[in-house]
C-alpha positions as CSV (number, residue, x, y, z in Angstrom):
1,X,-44.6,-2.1,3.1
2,X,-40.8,-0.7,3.7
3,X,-41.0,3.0,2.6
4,X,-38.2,4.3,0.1
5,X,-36.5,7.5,0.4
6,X,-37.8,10.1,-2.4
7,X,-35.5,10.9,-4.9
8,X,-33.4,7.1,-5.0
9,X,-31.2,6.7,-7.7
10,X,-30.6,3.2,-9.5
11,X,-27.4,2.1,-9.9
12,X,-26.1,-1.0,-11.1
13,X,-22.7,-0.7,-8.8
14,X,-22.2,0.9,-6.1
15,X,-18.6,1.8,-4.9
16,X,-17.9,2.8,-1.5
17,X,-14.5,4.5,-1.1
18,X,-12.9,7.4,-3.3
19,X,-9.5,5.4,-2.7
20,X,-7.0,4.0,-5.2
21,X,-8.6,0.7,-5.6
22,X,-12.4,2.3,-5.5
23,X,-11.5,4.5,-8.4
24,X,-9.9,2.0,-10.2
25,X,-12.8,-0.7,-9.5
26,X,-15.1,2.0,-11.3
27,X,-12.8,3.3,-14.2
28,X,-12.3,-0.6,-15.5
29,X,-15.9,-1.6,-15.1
30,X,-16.6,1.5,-17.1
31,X,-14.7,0.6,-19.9
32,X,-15.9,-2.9,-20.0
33,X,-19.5,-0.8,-20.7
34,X,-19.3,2.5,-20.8
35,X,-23.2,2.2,-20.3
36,X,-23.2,0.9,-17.3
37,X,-24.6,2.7,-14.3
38,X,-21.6,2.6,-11.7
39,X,-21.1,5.3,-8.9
40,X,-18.5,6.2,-6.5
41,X,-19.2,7.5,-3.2
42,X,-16.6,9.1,-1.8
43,X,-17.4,11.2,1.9
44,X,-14.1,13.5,1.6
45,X,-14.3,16.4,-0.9
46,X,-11.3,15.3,-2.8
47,X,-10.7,10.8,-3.8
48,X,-7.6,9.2,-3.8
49,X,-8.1,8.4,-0.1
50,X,-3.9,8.9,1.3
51,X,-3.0,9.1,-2.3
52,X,-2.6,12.9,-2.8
53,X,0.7,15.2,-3.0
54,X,1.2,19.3,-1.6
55,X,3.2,21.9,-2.8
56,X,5.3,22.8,0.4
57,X,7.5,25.6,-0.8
58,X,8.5,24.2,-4.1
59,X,8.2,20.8,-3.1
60,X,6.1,18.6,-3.9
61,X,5.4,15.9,-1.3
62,X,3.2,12.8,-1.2
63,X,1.4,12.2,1.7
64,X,0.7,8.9,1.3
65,X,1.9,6.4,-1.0
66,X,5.2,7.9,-3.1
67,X,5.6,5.5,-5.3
68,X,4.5,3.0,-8.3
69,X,6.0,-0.4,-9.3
70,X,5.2,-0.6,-13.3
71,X,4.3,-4.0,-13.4
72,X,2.5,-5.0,-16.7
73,X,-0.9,-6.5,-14.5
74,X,-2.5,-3.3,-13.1
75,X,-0.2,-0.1,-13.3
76,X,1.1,0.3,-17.0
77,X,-2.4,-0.5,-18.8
78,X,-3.8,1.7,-15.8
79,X,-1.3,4.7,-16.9
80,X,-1.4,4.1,-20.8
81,X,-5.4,4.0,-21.0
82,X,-5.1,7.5,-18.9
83,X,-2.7,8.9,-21.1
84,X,0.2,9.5,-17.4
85,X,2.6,6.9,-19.6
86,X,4.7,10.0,-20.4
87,X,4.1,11.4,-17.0
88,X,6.1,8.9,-15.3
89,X,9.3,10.2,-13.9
90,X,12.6,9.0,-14.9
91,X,15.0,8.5,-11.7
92,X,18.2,10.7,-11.5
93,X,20.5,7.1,-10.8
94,X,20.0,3.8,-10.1
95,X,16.8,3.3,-7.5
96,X,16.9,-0.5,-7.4
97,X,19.6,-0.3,-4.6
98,X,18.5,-0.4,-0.5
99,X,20.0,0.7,2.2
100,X,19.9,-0.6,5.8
101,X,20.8,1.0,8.9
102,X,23.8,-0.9,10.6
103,X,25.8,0.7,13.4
104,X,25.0,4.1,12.0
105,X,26.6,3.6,8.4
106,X,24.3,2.9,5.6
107,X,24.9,-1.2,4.4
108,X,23.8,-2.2,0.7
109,X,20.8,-5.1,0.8
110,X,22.1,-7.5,-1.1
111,X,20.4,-8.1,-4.4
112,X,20.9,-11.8,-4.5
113,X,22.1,-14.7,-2.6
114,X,26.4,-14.0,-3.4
115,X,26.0,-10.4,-2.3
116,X,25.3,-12.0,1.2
117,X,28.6,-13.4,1.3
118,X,30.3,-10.3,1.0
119,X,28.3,-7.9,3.0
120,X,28.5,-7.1,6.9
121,X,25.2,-7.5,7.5
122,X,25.6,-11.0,8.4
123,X,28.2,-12.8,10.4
124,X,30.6,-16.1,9.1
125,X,28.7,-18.4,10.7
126,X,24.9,-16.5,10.4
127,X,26.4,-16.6,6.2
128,X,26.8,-19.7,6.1
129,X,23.6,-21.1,7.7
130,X,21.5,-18.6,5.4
131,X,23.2,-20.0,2.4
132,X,22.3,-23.9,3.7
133,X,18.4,-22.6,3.0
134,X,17.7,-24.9,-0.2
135,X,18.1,-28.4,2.3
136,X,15.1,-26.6,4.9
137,X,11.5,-28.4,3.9
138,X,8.7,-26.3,3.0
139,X,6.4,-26.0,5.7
140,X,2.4,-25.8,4.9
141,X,0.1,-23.4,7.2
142,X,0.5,-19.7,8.5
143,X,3.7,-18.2,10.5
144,X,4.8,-14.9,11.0
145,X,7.5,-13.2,8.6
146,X,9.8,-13.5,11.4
147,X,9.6,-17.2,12.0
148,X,9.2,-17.8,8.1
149,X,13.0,-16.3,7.8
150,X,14.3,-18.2,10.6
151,X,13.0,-21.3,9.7
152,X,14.4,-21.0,5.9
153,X,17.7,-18.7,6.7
154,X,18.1,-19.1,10.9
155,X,17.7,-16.6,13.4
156,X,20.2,-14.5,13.2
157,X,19.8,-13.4,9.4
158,X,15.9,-13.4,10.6
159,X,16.7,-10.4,13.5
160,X,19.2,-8.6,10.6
161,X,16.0,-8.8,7.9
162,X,12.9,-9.1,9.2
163,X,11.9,-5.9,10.1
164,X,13.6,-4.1,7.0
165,X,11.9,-5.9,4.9
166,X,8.4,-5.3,7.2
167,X,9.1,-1.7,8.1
168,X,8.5,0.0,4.5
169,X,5.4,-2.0,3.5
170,X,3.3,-2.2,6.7
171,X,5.1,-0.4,9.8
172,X,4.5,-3.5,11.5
173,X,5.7,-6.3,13.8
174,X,7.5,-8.9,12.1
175,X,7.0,-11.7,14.7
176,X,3.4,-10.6,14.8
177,X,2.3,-10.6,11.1
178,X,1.6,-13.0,8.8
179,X,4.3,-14.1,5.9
180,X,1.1,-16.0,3.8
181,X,-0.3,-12.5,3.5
182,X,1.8,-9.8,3.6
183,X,4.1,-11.6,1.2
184,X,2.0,-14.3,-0.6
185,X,4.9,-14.5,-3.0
186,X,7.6,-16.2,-0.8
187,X,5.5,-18.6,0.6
188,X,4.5,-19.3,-3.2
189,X,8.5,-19.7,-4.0
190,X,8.7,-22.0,-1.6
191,X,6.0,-23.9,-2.3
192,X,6.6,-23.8,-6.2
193,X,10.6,-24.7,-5.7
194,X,11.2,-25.9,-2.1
195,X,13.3,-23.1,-1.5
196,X,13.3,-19.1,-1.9
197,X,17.0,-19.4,-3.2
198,X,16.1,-22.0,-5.9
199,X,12.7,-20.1,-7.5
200,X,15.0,-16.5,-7.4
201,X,17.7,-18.4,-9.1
202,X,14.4,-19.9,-11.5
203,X,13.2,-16.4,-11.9
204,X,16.3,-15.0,-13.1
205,X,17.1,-18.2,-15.5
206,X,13.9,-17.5,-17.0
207,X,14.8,-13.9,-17.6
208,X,12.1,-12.4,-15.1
209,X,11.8,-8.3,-15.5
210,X,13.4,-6.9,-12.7
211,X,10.8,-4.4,-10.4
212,X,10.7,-1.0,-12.2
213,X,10.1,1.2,-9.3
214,X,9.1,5.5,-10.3
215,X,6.9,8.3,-9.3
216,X,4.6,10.9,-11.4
217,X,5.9,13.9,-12.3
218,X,3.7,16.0,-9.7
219,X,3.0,13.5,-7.1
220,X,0.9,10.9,-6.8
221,X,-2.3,12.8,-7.1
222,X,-1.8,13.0,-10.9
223,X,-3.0,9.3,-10.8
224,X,-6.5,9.8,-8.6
225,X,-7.0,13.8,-10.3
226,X,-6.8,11.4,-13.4
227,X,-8.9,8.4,-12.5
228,X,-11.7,11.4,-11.3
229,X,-11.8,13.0,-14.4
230,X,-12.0,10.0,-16.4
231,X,-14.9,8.7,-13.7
232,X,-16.2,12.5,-14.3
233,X,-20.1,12.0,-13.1
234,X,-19.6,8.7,-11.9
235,X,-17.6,10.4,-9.0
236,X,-19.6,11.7,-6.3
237,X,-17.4,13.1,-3.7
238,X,-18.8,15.1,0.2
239,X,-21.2,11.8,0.3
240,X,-20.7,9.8,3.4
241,X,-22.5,7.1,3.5
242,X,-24.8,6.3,6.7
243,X,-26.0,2.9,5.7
244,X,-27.0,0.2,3.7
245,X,-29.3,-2.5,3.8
246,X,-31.1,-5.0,1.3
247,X,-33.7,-4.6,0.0
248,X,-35.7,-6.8,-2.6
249,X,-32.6,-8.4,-3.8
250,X,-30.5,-4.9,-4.3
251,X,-28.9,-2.8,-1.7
252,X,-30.2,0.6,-0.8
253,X,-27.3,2.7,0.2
254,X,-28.0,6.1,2.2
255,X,-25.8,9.1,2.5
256,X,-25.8,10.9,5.7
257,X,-27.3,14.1,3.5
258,X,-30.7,11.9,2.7
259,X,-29.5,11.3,-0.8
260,X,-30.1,7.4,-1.4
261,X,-29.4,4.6,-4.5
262,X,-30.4,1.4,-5.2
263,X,-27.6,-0.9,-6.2
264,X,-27.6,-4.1,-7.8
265,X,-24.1,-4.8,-6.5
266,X,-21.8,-2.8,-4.0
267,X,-18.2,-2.9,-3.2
268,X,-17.1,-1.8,0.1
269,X,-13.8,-0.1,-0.7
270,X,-13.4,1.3,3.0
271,X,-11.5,1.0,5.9
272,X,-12.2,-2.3,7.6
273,X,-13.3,-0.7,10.3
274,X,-15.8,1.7,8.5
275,X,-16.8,-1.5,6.1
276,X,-17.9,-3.3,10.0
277,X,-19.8,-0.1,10.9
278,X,-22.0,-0.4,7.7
279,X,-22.3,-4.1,8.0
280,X,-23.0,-4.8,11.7
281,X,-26.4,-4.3,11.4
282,X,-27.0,-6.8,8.8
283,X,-23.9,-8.9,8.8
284,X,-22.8,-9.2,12.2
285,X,-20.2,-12.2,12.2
286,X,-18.5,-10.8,9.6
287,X,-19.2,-7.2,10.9
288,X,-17.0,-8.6,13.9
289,X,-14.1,-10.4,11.7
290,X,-13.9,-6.9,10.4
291,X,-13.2,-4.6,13.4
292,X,-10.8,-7.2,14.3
293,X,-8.7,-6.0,11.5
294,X,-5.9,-3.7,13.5
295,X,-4.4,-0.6,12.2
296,X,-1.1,1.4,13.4
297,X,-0.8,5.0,13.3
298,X,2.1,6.3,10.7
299,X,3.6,9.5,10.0
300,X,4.7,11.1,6.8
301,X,8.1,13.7,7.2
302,X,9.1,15.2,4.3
303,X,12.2,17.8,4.7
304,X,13.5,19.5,1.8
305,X,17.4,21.3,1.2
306,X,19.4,22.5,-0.6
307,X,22.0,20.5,-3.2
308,X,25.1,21.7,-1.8
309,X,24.0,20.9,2.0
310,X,23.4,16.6,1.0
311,X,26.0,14.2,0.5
312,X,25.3,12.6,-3.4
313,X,22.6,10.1,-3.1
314,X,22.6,6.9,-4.8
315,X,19.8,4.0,-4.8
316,X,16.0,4.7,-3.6
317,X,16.6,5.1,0.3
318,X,17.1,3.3,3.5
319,X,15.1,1.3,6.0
320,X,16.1,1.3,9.7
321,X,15.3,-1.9,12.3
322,X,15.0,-0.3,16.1
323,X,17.7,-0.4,18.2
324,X,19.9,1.0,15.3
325,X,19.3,5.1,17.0
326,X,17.4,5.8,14.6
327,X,13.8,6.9,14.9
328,X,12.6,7.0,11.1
329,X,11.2,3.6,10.0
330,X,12.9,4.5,6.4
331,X,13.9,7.5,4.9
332,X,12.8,7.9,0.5
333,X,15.7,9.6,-1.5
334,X,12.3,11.4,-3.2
335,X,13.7,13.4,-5.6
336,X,16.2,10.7,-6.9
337,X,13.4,8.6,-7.7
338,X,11.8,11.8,-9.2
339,X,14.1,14.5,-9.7
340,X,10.8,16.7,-10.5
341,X,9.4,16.5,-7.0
342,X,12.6,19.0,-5.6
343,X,12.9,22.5,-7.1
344,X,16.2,22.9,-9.4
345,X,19.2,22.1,-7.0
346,X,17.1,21.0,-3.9
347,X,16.8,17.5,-2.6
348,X,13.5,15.8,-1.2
349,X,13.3,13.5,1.2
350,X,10.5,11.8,2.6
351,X,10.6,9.1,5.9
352,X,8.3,7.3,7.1
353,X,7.8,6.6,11.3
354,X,5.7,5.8,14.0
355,X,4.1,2.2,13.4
356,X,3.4,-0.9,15.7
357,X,7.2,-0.6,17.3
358,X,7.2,2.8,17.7
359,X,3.2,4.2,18.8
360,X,4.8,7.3,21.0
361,X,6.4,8.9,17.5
362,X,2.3,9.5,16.6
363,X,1.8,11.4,19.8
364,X,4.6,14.2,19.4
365,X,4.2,17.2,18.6
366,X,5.4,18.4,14.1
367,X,8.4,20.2,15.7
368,X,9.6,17.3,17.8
369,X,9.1,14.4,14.8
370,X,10.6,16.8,12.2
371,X,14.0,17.4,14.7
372,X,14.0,13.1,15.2
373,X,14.2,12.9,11.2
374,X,16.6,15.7,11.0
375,X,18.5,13.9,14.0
376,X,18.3,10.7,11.5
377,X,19.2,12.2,8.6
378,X,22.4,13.5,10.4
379,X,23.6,10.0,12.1
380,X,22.9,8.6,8.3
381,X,24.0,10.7,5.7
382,X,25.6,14.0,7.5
383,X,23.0,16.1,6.9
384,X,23.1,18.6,9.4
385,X,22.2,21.9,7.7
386,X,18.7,23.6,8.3
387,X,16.1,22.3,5.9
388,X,14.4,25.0,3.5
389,X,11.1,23.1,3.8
390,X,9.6,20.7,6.4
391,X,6.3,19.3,6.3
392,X,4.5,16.4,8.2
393,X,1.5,14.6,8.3
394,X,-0.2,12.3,10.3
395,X,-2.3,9.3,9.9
396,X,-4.3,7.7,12.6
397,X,-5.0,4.4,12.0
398,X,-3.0,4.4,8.3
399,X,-2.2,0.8,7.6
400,X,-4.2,-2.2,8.3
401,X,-1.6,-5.2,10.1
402,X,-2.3,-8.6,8.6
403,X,-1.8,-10.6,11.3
404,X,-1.6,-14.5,11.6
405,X,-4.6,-16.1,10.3
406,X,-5.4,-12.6,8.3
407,X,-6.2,-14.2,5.0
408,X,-8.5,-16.9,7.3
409,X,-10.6,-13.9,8.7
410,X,-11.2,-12.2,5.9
411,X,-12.2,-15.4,4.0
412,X,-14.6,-16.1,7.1
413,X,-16.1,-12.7,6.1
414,X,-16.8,-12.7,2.7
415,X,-18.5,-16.1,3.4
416,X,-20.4,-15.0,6.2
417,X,-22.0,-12.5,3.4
418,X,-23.8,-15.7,1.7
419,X,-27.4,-15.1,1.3
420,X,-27.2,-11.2,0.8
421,X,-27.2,-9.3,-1.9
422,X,-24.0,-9.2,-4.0
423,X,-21.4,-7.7,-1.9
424,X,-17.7,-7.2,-2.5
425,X,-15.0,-6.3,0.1
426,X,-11.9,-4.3,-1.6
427,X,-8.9,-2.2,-0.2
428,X,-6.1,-2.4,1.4
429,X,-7.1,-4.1,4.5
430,X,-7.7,-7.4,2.6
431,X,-5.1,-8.3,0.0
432,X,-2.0,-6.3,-0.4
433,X,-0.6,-3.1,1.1
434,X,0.7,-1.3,-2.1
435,X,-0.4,0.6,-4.8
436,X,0.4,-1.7,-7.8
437,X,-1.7,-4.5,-5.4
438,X,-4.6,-1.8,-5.4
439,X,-4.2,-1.3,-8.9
440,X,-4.5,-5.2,-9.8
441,X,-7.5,-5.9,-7.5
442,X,-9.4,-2.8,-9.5
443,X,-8.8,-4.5,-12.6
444,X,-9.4,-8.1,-10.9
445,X,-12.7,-6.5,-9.6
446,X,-14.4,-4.9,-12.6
447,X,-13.9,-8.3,-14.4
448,X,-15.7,-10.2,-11.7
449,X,-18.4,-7.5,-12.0
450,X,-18.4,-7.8,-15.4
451,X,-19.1,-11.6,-15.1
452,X,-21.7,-11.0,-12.1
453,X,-24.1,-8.8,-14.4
454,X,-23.3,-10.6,-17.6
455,X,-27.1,-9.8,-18.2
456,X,-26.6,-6.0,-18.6
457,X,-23.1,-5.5,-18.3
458,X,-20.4,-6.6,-21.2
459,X,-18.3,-8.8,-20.3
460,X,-14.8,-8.6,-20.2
């Protein structure tokens, strides 16, 4: 007879991971039936996972994720139903215009196929290919983002793009990671409209919205201080869970403290590599799939001055390819996107570095990678006064790299779970890097819940 630890709590979900989408997974499911029994384990004392914002003199800085794309699927019902609709800061200018780093001046992207032929990005002949994209044939199957924008625009407007458009969503390797998953959405362009240029050209016929990109007044830990307080008891935080294993057609899930439930479902919003170490034991193949899942180490650098020492700033930022002498991977205009994040007549900015091309930024020391963005800022903008506030934070292992054949593996996974209790595998090392992605596979989550228990729990 297998012995039970005294004092087990019944649950009927379990959610492991206080981060974005664990919170949200919880707060939706919760609505559906306010009833329910759901529960958060979280093993930091605070959720929100890299989600959270300090006050560095004045400043407020995110540490993670600095941004939200309002997108009617996950992030406006999310911020309405939590009463941070009026929270949401409007930008000082125009954000939708990018940068990119070209021969140390600051280029415009392009917003849509004409610009092209009037920027320097690209040469005559590179301009000319690019814009014979609508006569290349779709190609089924996996390829990296690199050789996806080769294939469609040729190589030399691939080596100009690929890794700006790579560099501010997963720090990766464009020839490395996989187009079908990092950006499902051009490979479903071309598979809807033979071409990228043709379903833009659709999208825009049809009157698409463009991307609303803004911030919360205070940071992003408005949106997880939120999600906790709605979540209230449902939330329990310093609870690092040791293990879990099945048992009589649940899951008995132990903290390293001896506190223990009994779930009826779980969702493993972790780390993949923290989602293998609790699965190995009773899921080995797709314990394995898991750890195969890589991660690079990133670095936040945030450097606040004053108004009179920065050029005026127009658009959301710029993004940097290597080989341009510049060692950020991109550089946030912060407080243009959120004016509120700078004290009165300061600026914020915020880069980004380290990543797949660039490991050996991880490994200096806060002095040295606050004088390379300083150094950037210079070559860029002209910014060479003495910041009133610098702050910088590391993250080992911070974003997951989907690689060629991710989507494969992590399909391999989940079925390799068959015959267990019900288990679900959430976060940002499985479908999408960003915060609206984590937002929509909370909501996407609770409702499959929601159907799974349709015994006990309402349905959506």
């Amino acid at each position: 007879m297998t012995s039970r630890p005294l004092g087990e709590v019944k649950v009927d979900v379990l959610v492991v991971g206080g981060g974005l989408t664990g919170l949200t997974t919880a707060f939706w499911l919760s609505r559906l039936d306010p009833a329910a029994r759901v529960v958060v384990l979280e093993a930091s004392p605070r959720a929100g996972g890299k989600a959270s914002t300090v006050d560095v003199r004045g400043f407020a800085v995110d540490t993670g994720p600095g941004t939200l794309v309002l997108e009617p699927e996950g992030t406006a019902p999310l911020l309405g139903t939590l009463g941070l609709t009026g929270e949401v800061a409007p930008p000082a200018t125009e954000v939708r215009r990018r940068y990119l780093v070209r021969r140390g001046r600051l280029v415009p992207v392009p917003s849509g196929p004409l610009g092209f032929l009037a920027s320097p990005l690209l040469p005559p002949l590179a301009k000319a290919r690019a814009l014979l994209e609508p006569t290349v044939a779709p190609l089924a199957g996996d390829e990296s983002v690199h050789a996806f924008l080769a294939r469609r625009f040729g190589p030399v407007a691939a080596n100009a793009l690929a890794e700006a458009l790579v560099s501010g969503v997963a720090a990766g390797d464009p020839r490395d990671l996989s187009v079908a998953a990092l950006f499902p959405q051009l490979k479903g362009l071309e598979a809807q409209h033979g071409s990228l240029l043709r379903g833009l050209a659709a999208a825009r016929k049809a009157g698409a919205p463009p991307r609303r990109v803004a911030c919360l007044r205070g940071g992003m830990r408005r949106l997880h201080e939120a999600l906790a307080e709605a979540l209230g008891e449902r939330l329990v935080t310093g609870a690092e869970v040791a293990s879990l294993r099945p048992l009589a057609g649940a899951w008995e899930v132990a903290a390293a403290d001896g506190r223990a439930w009994l779930a009826r479902s779980v969702v493993l919003a972790t780390p993949a590599y923290a989602a293998a170490r609790l699965l190995e034991p009773v899921a080995p193949e797709a314990a394995a799939l898991l750890a195969g899942v890589p991660y690079v180490h990133v670095d936040v650098v945030a450097l606040g001055y004053r108004r009179a020492d920065v050029p005026p700033l127009e658009g959301f930022g710029f993004v940097a390819p290597r080989g341009e002498g510049v060692r950020s991977l991109g550089v946030v205009y912060a407080s243009t996107v959120a004016p509120d994040l700078a004290p009165e007549g300061h600026v914020l900015f915020r880069a980004i570095a380290g990543g797949a091309l660039d490991p050996a930024f991880h490994e200096m020391d806060e002095g040295d990678k606050v004088a390379a963005v300083r150094a950037d800022l210079a070559l860029t903008l002209g910014v060479t006064a003495e910041p009133v506030a610098a702050h910088a934070v590391s993250w080992r292992r911070g974003i997951p790299q989907y690689r060629l054949g991710h989507a494969e593996g992590v399909g391999r996974a989940e079925a390799a779970l068959a015959g267990l209790p019900p288990l679900w595998l959430a976060g940002d090392a499985y479908r999408g890097l960003g915060v609206a992605d984590r937002l929509r596979e909370g909501v996407r989550l609770a409702r499959e819940l929601a159907a799974a228990h349709a015994g006990s729990l309402t349905s959506a």
